[in-house]
N, C-alpha and C positions, 0 to 999 in steps of 0.2 A: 428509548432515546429517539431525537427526533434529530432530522436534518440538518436542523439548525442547529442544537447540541454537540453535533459530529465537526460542524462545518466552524465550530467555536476550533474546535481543537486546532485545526489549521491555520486559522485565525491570530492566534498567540504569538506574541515575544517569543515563548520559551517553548521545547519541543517537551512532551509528555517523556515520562518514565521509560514504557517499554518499548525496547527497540526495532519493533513491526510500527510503532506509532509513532516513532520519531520519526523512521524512512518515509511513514506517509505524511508527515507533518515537513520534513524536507523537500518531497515528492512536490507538495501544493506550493509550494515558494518557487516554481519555477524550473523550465530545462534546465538554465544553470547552477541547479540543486541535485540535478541524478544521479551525479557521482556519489555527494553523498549521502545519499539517501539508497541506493544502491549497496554500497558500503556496508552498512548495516546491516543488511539481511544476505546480502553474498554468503559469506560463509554461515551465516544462523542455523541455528538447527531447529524441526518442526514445521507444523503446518501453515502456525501465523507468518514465520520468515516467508514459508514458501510463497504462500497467498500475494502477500505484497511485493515477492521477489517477482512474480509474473504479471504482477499489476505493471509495476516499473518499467518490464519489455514492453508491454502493451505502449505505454505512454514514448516509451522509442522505436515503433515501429515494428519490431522483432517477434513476429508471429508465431515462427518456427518455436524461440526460445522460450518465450510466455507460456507456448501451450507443455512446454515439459514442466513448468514452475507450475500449472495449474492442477497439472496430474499428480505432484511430488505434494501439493496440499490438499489434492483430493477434491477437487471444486472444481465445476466444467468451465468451459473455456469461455470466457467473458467476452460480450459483447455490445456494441451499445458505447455511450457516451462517457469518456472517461474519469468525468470529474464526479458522477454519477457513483458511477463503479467506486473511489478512493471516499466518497460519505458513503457507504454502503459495509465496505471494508474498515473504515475507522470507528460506524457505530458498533459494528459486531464487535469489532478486537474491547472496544471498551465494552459491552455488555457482557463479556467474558471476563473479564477484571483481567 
């Protein structure tokens, strides 16, 4: 999957199926979308929840909080440019079906 393939997903009308991809299809529509795109993966269970649950801190600041959501999915601590990091996040979650 490429870039641009990921960067469709955010793109859309309509949020994809699964609910690590929806919060990041929430996520890319803007701060006034964290809540809910947050929402979503707060209580989720797993490693995709966790992954974009500490993407989400990342994108509001919360250092502390991101780096426990990044241990709880098991993926080091992200750094680097954020919209970067959420196609990187959205091609994998989709090459994992």
């Amino acid at each position: 999957m490429t870039k641009q393939d990921a960067s469709r997903t955010t793109e859309a009308d309509a949020p994809p199926d699964a609910p690590a991809l929806v919060a990041l299809w929430w996520a890319a529509k803007g701060p006034a979308h964290w809540d809910q795109a947050h929402k979503l993966v707060q209580d989720g269970s797993g490693r995709d929840a966790a992954w974009v649950h500490a993407h989400l801190h990342r994108l509001e600041g919360d250092q502390d909080n991101a780096a426990y959501w990044y241990a709880q999915a098991g993926r080091p601590v992200a750094e680097g440019d954020l919209s970067a990091e959420r196609d990187a996040i959205t091609a994998a979650l989709l090459a994992a079906g």
